[in-house]
N, C-alpha and C positions, 0 to 999 in steps of 0.2 A: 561857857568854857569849861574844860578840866578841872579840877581841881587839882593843884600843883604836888601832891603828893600819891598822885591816880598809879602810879609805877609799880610792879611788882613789887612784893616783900619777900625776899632769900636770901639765902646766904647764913645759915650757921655753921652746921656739921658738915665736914665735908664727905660726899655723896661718893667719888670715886675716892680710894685709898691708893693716892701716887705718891710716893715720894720720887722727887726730880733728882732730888744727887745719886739715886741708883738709876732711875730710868737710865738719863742720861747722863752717864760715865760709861766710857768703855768699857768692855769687859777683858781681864787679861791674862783666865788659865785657862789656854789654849794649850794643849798638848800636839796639835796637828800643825803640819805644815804647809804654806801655801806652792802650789803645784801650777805649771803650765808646761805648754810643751817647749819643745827643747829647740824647735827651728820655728822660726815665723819668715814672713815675705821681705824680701829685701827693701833696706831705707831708703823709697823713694816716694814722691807722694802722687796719688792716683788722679784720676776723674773726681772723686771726693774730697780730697785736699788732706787727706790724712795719710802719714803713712803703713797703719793699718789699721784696716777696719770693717768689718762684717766679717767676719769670721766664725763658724760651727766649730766645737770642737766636740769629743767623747770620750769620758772616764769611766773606767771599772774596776772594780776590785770584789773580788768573791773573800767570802769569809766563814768561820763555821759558827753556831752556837749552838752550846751545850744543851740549857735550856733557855727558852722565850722569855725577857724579863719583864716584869710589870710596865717600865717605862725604857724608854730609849732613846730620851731626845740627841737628834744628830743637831749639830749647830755647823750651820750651812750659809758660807757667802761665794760671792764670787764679782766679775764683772762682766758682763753686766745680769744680765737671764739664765734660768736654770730652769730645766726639765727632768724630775726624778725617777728614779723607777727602780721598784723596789723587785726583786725575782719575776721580772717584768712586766708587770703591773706596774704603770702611771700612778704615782704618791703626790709628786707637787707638779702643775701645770703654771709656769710662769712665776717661778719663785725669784726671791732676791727684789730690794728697793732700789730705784736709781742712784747714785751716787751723788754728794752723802749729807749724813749728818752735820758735818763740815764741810770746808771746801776741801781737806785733804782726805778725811776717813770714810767709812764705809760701814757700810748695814750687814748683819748675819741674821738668817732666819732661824728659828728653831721649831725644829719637825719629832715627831716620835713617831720613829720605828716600830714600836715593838707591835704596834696591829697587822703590821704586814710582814714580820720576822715569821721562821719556822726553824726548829729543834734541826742541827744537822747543815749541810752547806745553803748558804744564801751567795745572792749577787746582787749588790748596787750598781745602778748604770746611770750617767748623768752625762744631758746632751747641754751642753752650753752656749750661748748667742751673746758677742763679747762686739757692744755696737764698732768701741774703737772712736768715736768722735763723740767731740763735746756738742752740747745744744741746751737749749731752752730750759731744760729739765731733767739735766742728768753733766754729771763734772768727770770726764773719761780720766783715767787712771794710767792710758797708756800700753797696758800689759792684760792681755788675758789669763787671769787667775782665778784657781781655787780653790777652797778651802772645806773638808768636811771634819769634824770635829768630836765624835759618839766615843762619850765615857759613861758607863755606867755597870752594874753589877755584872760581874761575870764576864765582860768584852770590852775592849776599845776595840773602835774602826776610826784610823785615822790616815788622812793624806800624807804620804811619801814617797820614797822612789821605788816602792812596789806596787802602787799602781799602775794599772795603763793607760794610755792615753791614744790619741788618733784626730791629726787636723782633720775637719769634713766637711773642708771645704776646697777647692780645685785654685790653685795657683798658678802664676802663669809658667809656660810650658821651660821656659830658658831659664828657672829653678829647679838646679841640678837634682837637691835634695829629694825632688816631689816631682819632676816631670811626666812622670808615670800618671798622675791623675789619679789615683787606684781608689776605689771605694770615695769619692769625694764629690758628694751631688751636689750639695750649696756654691753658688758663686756669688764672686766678691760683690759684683755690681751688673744691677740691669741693664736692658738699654735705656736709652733716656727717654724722659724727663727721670731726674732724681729727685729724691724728697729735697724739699727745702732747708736753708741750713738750723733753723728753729730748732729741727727735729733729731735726735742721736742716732734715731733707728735709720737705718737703712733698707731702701726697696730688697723683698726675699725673690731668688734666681733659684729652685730647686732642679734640679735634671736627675729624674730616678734612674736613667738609662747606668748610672753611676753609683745607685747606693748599693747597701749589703746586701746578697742575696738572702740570708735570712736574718733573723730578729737577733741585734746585736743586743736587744736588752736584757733575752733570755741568758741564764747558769749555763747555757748549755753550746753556747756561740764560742769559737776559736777567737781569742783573740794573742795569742802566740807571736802575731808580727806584728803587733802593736808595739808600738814605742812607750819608754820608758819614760816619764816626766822628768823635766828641771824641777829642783826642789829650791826654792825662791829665798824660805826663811819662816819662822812662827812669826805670829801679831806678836807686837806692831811689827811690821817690817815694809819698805818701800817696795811701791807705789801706791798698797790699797790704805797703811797705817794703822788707828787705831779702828777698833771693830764694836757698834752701837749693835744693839741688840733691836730688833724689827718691834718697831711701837703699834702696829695695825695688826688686822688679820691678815692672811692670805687669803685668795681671792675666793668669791663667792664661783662657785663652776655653776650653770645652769645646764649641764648636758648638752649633748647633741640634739638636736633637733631639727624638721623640715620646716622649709618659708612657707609661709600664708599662701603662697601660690602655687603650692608645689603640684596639684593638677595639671597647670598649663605650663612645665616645664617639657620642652619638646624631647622625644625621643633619639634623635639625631641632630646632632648641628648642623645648622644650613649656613653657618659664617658668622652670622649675626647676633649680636648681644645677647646671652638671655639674662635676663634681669628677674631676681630673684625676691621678691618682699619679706620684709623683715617684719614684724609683727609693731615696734617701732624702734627710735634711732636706738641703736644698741653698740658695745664694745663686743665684735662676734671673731673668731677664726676660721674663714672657709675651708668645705669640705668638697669635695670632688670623688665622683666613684664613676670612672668612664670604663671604653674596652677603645684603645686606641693603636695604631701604627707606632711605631717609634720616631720620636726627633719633632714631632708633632707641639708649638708651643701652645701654652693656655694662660690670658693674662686674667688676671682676678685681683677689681678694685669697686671701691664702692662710690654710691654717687655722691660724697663727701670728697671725694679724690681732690678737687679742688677747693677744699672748703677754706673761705678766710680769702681767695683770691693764689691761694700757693700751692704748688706739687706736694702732696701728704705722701702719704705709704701706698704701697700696692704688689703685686707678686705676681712672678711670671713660673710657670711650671712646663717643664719638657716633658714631653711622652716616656715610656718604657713602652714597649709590646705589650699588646693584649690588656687584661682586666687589672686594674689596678686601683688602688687609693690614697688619697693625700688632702692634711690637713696642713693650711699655710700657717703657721705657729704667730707669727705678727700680727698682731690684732689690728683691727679696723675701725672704723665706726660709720655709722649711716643710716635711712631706711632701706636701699636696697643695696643688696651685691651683685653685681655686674661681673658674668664669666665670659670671654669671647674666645673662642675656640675653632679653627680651621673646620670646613664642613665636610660631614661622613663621621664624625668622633661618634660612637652609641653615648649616650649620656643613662646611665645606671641610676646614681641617685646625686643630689646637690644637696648639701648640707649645712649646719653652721653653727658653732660653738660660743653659747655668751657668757662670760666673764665680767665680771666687775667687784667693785666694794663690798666688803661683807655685811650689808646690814641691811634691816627689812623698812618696805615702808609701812611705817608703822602708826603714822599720822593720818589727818583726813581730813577734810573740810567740803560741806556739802548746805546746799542753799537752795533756795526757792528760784534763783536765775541760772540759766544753763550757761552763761556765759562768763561768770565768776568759775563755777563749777571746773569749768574749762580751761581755766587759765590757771589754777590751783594745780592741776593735774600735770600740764603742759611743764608748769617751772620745776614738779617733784622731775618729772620726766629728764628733763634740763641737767639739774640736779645732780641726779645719779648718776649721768654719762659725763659729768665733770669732775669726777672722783676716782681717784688709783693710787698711783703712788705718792701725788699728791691732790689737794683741790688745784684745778687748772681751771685756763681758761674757756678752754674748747679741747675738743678729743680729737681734733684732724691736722690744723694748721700748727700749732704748737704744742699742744698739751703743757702748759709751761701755769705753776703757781704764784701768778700775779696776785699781787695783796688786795688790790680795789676789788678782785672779782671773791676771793678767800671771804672779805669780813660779809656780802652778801650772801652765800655761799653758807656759812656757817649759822646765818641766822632762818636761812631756810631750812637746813639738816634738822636744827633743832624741833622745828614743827610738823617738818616730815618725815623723816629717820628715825630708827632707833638708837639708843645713848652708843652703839658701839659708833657712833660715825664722829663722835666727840675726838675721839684718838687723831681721827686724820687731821683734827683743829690742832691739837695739844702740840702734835707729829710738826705742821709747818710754825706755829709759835717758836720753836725753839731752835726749828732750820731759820727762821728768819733773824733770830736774835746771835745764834752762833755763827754766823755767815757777818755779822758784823764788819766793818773795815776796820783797822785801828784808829781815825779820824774821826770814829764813830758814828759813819752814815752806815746805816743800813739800805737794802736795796730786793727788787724785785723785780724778776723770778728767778727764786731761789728751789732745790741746789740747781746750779747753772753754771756750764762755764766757756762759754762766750758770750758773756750778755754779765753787767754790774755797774746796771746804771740809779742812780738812786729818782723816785716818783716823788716827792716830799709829801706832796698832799694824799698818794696810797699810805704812803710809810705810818702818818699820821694817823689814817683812818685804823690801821691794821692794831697798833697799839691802844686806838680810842676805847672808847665802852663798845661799840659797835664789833670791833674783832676782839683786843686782849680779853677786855672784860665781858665780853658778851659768856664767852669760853667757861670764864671763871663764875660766873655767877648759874649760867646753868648745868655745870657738873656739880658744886660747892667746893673743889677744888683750889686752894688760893695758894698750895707750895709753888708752884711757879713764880709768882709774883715774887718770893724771895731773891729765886735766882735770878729774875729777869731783871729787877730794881739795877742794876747799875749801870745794864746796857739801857737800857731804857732812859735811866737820865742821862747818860753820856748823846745819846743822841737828841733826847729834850733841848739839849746844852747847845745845839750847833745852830738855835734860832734865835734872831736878836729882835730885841725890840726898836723901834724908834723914835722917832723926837716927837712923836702927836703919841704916844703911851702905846701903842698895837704892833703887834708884829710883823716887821720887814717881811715884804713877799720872799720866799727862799726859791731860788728859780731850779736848783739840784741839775742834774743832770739831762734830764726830762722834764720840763715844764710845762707838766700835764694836771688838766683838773678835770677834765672830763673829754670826752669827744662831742664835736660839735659846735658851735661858734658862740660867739656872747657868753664868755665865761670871767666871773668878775672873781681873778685869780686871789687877789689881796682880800677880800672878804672872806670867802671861802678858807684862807689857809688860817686867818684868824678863829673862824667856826671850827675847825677842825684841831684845831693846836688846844683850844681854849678843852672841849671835851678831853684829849689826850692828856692832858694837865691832870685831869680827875680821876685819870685812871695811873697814870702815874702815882699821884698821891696815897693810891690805895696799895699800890706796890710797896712805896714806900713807908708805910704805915707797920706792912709785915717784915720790913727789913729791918726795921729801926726798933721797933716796939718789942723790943727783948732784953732778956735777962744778962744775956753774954755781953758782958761789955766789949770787950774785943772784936765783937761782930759788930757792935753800933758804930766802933772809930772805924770802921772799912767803909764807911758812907760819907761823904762829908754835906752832904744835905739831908735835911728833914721833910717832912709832909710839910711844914708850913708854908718853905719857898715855892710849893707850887701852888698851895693857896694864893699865896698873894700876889703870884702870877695872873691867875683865874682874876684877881681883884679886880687889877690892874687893865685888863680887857675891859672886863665888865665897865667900869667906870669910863670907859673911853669911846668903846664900842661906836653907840648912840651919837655922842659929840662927833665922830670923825663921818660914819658912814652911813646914818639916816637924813633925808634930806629932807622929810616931811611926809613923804609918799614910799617912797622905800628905801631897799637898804643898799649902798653903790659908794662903791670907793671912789673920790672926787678926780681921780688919775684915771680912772676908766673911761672909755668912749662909746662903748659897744651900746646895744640895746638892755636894756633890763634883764638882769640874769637872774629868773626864775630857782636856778639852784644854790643861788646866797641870798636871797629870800630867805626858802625854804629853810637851810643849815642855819640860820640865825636862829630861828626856833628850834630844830633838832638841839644845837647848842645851847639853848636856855640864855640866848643872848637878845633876842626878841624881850620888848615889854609890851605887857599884854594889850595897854591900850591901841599897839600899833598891829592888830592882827586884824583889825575889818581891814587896813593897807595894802597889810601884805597879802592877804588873799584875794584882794584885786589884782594885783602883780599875778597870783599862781591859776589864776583863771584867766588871766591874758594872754602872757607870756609861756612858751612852751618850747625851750630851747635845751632842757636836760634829753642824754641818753636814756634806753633805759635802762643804765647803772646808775644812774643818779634821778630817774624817775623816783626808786623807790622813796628816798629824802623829802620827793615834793610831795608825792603823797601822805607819806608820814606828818609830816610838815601840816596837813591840810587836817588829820583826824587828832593833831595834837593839838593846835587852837577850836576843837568841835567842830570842823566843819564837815561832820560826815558826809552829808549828799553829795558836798564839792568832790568828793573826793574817791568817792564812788563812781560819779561820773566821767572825772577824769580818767581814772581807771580803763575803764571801759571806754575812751574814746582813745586814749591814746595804743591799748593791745586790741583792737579790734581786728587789726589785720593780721597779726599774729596769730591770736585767738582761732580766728577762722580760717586759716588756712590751713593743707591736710598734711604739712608737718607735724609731729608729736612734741617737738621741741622750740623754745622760741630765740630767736635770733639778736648776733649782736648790735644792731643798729634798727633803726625803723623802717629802713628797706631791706631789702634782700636782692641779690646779684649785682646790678649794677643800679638798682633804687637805694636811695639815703647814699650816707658819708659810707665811701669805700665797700659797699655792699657787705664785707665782714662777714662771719658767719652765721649759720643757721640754728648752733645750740650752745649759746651762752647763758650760762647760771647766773651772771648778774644781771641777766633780763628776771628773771625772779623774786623782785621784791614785793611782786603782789599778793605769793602764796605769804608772805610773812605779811605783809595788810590783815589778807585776811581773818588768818588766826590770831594775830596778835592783837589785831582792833576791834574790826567785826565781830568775830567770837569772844573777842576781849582777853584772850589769854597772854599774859603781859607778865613776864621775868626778866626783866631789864635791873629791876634797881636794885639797889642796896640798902639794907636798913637792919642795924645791930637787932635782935631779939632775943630774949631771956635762952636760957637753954631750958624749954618744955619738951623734949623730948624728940623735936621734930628737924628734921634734916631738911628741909625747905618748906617756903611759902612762896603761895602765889597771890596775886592778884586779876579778877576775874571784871572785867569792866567793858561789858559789850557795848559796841557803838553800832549798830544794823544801817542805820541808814536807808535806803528802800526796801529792804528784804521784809519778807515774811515769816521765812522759819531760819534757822541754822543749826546743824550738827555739826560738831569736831572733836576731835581725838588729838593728842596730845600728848607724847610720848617722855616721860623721865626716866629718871633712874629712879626711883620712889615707884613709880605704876604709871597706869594712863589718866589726864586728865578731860574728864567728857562733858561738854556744855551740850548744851538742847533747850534752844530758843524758838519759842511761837509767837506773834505777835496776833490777834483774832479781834479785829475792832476794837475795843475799850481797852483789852486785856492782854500787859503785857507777860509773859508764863518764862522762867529761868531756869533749869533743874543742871547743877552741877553735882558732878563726883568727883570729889581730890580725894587721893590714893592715900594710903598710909603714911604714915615720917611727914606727912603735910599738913599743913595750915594753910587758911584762905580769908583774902576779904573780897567780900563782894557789894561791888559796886553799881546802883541802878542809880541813871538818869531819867528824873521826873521828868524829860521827854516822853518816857514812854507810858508813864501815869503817876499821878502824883497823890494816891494814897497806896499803902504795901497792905495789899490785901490778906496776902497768904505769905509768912515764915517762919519756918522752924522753931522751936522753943530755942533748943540750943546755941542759937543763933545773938551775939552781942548787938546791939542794932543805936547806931547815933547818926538820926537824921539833919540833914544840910536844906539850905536853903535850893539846893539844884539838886541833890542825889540822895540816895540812900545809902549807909554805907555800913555793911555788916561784918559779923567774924565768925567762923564756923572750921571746928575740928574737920579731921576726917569722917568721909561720907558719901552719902547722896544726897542731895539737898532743893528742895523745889521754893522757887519764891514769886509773886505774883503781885503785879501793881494793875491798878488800875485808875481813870479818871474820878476824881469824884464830884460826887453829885451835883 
C-alpha cells in the first residue's frame, strides 16, 4: 500500500501575486458613458420568447492624435460581443465575457490602442452582437449597450452622444422607424429549428444583398446619416451595473485556414453537402468565398449541430451577386463543417477560423502503450474545447460551467495547460461563490440566468480539495481563501447532521450524484462533505489566523468546528455504512455502488484493512460515469492497486479511445448507445489524463504541508506507479518551469531521471516493487529507506535514480 503521507508537498510562497479585493472589486473611474441606440423593436415577444434579441449593431467615432502614446488602454464592455477595429484593421475578434461577475454586473475588457494608433486622424469601428436572451451561460441585461473608455496621455476617446451609431439588423417592415431595411443584412431569426433555450446565442441570418456598399470600418466611410446614440448613464448605471475588469486573456486567434480536405472540395455545387474536415473538434467561424446569383440561401452548421440530443447554433447566409465573402462570426464546434448551398453556386475557397483559450498545451505524457498515449491526447483535446468564457460542459448543447465537469476540468488543465489556464479556475471560483443566494446555497451553472438550481453533491465537490483547493495549492495562491471563508461556511452550514452521527442526504434542488443508476446518494454526500470540511478549514485558517482583531470577530467560527466535524464522520462512517464487504448505506437498495466505494478512499474515510474489499467491489462493479470513473480509478492507485487500475482504465475508454473522434464523450455510448447518448466532447470524461500524470508518472500536487521558508515557492512529490508499462515521459507545466520525469523499466532495472525547475523542491518516492536495493543516487539527494519505498529529497535539478533486485 501507499504510504499515507505519499501526497504532494507545496504550498509556501505564493506563485501568482493576486490580490482578490482588487481583482475582484469593480472598478469605478469611468469617464465614458454607456451608449445604445435610440429606437429598438417594439415590446412584443418573438418565436424566441424574448422581447429583443439577436441584434447587430455599429459604432464609430474618428478622432485625432497628436502624437502615438506609449500605452493606450481603451476599457471596453458591452452586452453581449464585440468586434474591434482599429483604422480598419480587425484589433479584437470576439471581445467581452458573458454576463457577469454577478448576477447583476458585468466584465470590461482592456485592449491598448496605441499599436494600431497613427499621428494625425484615426477611426474606431465597433460591430456589436447583443444576444438579448438569458441561458446557460450568460444573464441578459435586457439592453444592448456600450461602453468605450481610453484615458491616457495626450487623448481621451470616450462614448457619448457624439458618436454614431446604426441598428444592422432588419426589423420588421410595420416599424415605422426602420421600414426602409436600409443597410441592415443581420436578421433577427432563422428559420427553424432554433437553438435550444440552454443557449444565449442565437442562430446568424446574414443577407449581404443589404449590407454597406463599402467598408464601413474604414476613416474614409460616410457615416453622416448615422444616428445619433441614447446616452444611458456612466458605471454603475442600470441594467449592465457595476463593471469587473476581464480576469482571462482574450482569445487565442489561430488564423484562417483550409480543412484537411480542402482538395475534394467541389468546384461548383450540385445541392449537396459539402462537408469540410477539420483537422479536429475545434471552436472555428466559417468562411465562404463563392461567385453566386443573388437571393441564393447558404446554410452553414457543423456535425455537432445536434450535439447533447438539442438544436445548437448554425447560420444561414443570402447571396449578393457575383464574387463575394463572408465569415459567420458565431462560433461553432465540431470535426466537420457542413455547407449546403443551392446547385450552380462556383465555390472559390471554404474556410475556417479557430479561436479559443489562450494557453499552450504545454504538458505531455507518453508511454510504451499506444492506447494510454491515446486517450491522454483525446482528454487535452476534450479539454481545450471545453474552455472560453468559462470551463463548460460541452461547446454545443450548452456551453454552460457546471461545477462536477469544472473541478475535473481543472485538474486536467493543470497537467496539460500552461499556468495561464489557472485564471479561468480562479475566474469561475469566484463566479461561483458571488452568485451565492442569500440562504446560502450556491448553485451551478453559473453566470446564468434561467437555470439556479442548486447540485449539493457538485456544490461540494467544487469547494473540496478536488476544485477550491486543488486551484490553490497549484498556483501557491491562498488570498482567495480569505475572501471565500464566509461564503463557504454559510453554505458548509446548510447540512445537518443526524441521529447515527453522519450527514443527512441534502436532496437540493437536483438530486444528482452522478448519471447512471446504482448510486448510493447518502454515502457519497458524506465522502464529499467530509473532504469539503478540509478545505473549508484551510480557508478558515487564513481568515481567522490574523492580527486584525476586528477581522477575526467577522467570523464566528474557527478551524476547529470543522475539525471536529471531519471527527465526527470519521468515527461513525464505518459503524453506520461498512457491512463487512463494502461500503452501502443500510436505506439503500440498488446494487453496490462502485462510486462510494471508491470516494470512501478518495475521502480518507476507507480503513486500510478494508482495501482487498473494496477493490473487489471496483473490479466487479462498474456503474460510474465517466465523471466519476475518474474517483474509481483514483480510488484503485491510491490503495496500490496499480494493474487494477490500469486495466480498468483501458477497458472501460476502449471504445472511446478507438473511435475516430478526437474528443471523448459524455456517456459510454454515443447517439443513442448508453444513458441519453449525450455528447461527443466532455472534459469530465478526462480523468485519465490526470491518472496518468498524476500516478503513473507520479507527478502528485495535491497536499498540503507547512515547510520552512528555504527559499522555494513549491514542492512536489514525484511517486510513480507504472503498473504494466515499460517506459514513461511527461512534462509538467508550473509557474516555477517544467517538471520532466523519464522512467525505464529494462528487466532488473528500474532507471528514474527527474527535473524540478527552480523555486522547487522534490521528494522522491520509489516502490521496492520495482527493485529493492537503490543502486544509483545523487549525493545531493537526503535518502530514509521504508520497509516498502524509498524515499528521498532533492533541490532543484536533474536527477537520475536507479533500483534494482538484489542478489
Amino acid at each position: 500500500m501507499r504510504p499515507p503521507f505519499v501526497l504532494a508537498l507545496l504550498l509556501c510562497l505564493p506563485v501568482f501575486s493576486l490580490d482578490a479585493a482588487e481583482t475582484y472589486q469593480p472598478t469605478t473611474d469611468f469617464k465614458a458613458d454607456w451608449i445604445t441606440v435610440d429606437h429598438l423593436p417594439p415590446g412584443q415577444s418573438d418565436r424566441e420568447g424574448t422581447v429583443i434579441s439577436n441584434l447587430w449593431l455599429c459604432f464609430r467615432k474618428g478622432f485625432t492624435v497628436a502624437a502615438v502614446p506609449e500605452k493606450a488602454p481603451a476599457r471596453i464592455a458591452c452586452d453581449s460581443k464585440y468586434w474591434l477595429y482599429v483604422n480598419g484593421k480587425l484589433v479584437v475578434f470576439e471581445g467581452q465575457l458573458k454576463r457577469g461577475p454577478t448576477p447583476r454586473d458585468t466584465y470590461f475588457d482592456i485592449v491598448d490602442l496605441a499599436p494600431h494608433l497613427k499621428p494625425g486622424r484615426n477611426q474606431v469601428a465597433v460591430l456589436m452582437w447583443f444576444f438579448g436572451k438569458d441561458g446557460f451561460s450568460h444573464k441578459n441585461s435586457g439592453v444592448p449597450g456600450f461602453l468605450f473608455d481610453l484615458q491616457t496621455e495626450g487623448f481621451e476617446l470616450l462614448t457619448d452622444a457624439t458618436w454614431k451609431t446604426h441598428l444592422y439588423t432588419k426589423l420588421p417592415d410595420n416599424d415605422e422607424a426602420w421600414k426602409e431595411n436600409r443597410y441592415t443584412p443581420y436578421e433577427r431569426v432563422t428559420a427553424d429549428p432554433l437553438p435550444n433555450y440552454r443557449l444565449p446565442e442565437s442562430n446568424i441570418r446574414y443577407d449581404a444583398r443589404f449590407e454597406f456598399k463599402s467598408d464601413w470600418t474604414a476613416a474614409e466611410f460616410f457615416d453622416g446619416d448615422w444616428l445619433t446614440p441614447k446616452v444611458v448613464g456612466k458605471p454603475p448605471v442600470t441594467p449592465w451595473h457595476d463593471l469587473y475588469e476581464r480576469p482571462i486573456p482574450q482569445w487565442k486567434d489561430y488564423g484562417v485556414s483550409d480543412y484537411v480536405n480542402q482538395a475534394e472540395i467541389p468546384a461548383v455545387s450540385d445541392g449537396t453537402p459539402v462537408v469540410c474536415k477539420l483537422p479536429y473538434n475545434a471552436q472555428v467561424t466559417p468562411i465562404l468565398e463563392i461567385d453566386a446569383p443573388e437571393g441564393y440561401v447558404v446554410d452553414i452548421r457543423t456535425d455537432n449541430y445536434l450535439g447533447g440530443g438539442e438544436y445548437n447554433v448554425r447560420s444561414e447566409y443570402v447571396t449578393k451577386k457575383g464574387v463575394q465573402r463572408y465569415e459567420s462570426l458565431g462560433w461553432m464546434s465540431g470535426h466537420n463543417v457542413v455547407y449546403t448551398m443551392p446547385p450552380g453556386v462556383k465555390i472559390l475557397s471554404l474556410q475556417y477560423r479557430e479561436t479559443g483559450y489562450d494557453t499552450e498545451f504545454a504538458g505531455s505524457f507518453e508511454c510504451d502503450d499506444p492506447f494510454f498515449n491515446e486517450l491522454w491526447k483525446k482528454s487535452a483535446r476534450t479539454l481545450y474545447i471545453t474552455m472560453r468564457d468559462t470551463y463548460f460542459d460541452c461547446p454545443d448543447r450548452e456551453r454552460a460551467q457546471w461545477w462536477g465537469d469544472a473541478v475535473n476540468e481543472l485538474g486536467e488543465a493543470f497537467y496539460a495547460l500552461d499556468p495561464k489556464s489557472a485564471l479561468l479556475a480562479r475566474k469561475g471560483m469566484y463566479e461561483l461563490m458571488w452568485w451565492q443566494k442569500p440562504d446560502g446555497v450556491i448553485f451551478s451553472p453559473i453566470p446564468a440566468g434561467n437555470w439556479d438550481r442548486e447540485l449539493p453533491m457538485q456544490m461540494l465537490a467544487s469547494i473540496g480539495p478536488y476544485g477550491f483547493g486543488l486551484w490553490w495549492k497549484t498556483t501557491g495562491d491562498t488570498e482567495p481563501r480569505r475572501v471565500m471563508y464566509p461564503r463557504m461556511k454559510k453554505y458548509m452550514d446548510l447540512f445537518e447532521f443526524g441521529d447515527d452521527g453522519l450527514i443527512k442526504h441534502r436532496t437540493g434542488a437536483w438530486d444528482w450524484g452522478d448519471w447512471g443508476d446504482n448510486i448510493d446518494l447518502r454515502v457519497l454526500t458524506n465522502c464529499w462533505y467530509h473532504m469539503a470540511l478540509l478545505t473549508t478549514k484551510w480557508a478558515a485558517f487564513d481568515a481567522l489566523d490574523k492580527s486584525d482583531e476586528k477581522l477575526l470577530q467577522d467570523y464566528s467560527f474557527n478551524r476547529d468546528e470543522f475539525m471536529q466535524k471531519r471527527k465526527k464522520i470519521q468515527e461513525n462512517f464505518d459503524k453506520v455504512f461498512w457491512n463487512g464487504k463494502e461500503y452501502r448505506d443500510p436505506a439503500y437498495k440498488g446494487k453496490t455502488d462502485d462510486r462510494a466505494n471508491a470516494m470512501a478512499v478518495i475521502a480518507g474515510l476507507a480503513k486500510e484493512e478494508n482495501y482487498p474489499a473494496i477493490r473487489d467491489v471496483l473490479l466487479r462493479e462498474k456503474y460510474a460515469s465517466p465523471y466519476m470513473e475518474k474517483y474509481v480509478l483514483e480510488a484503485l492507485f491510491k490503495m496500490g492497486y496499480e494493474d487494477d487500475a490500469f486495466a480498468r482504465m483501458k477497458e472501460r475508454f476502449t471504445k472511446m479511445v478507438e473511435h475516430e473522434h478526437t474528443t471523448l464523450w459524455e456517456g459510454w455510448g454515443i447517439g443513442s448507445e448508453g444513458y441519453g447518448g449525450g455528447t461527443i466532447n466532455h472534459a469530465w470524461s478526462g480523468g485519465g489524463l490526470t491518472m496518468l500524470s498524476q500516478y503513473a508518472a507520479g507527478v502528485d500536487l495535491l497536499a498540503n504541508k507547512d515547510r520552512p521558508d528555504d527559499g522555494n515557492d513549491m514542492y512536489v512529490t514525484i511517486d510513480p506507479q507504472i503498473g504494466p508499462l515499460k517506459w514513461i515521459k511527461s512534462k509538467t507545466p508550473t509557474p516555477c518551469g517544467d517538471i520532466l520525469v523519464d522512467i525505464k523499466r529494462e528487466g532488473k532495472l528500474f532507471s528514474l531521471t527527474v527535473t524540478i525547475p527552480e523555486k522547487m523542491a522534490g521528494t522522491i518516492l520509489i516502490s521496492k516493487k520495482y527493485g529493492t536495493k537503490l543502486k544509483t543516487f545523487p549525493k545531493e539527494a537526503g535518502l530514509a529507506e521504508h520497509d516498502h519505498f524509498f524515499n528521498l529529497t532533492v533541490p532543484a535539478g536533474t536527477w537520475t535514480f536507479e533500483t534494482i533486485e538484489k542478489e
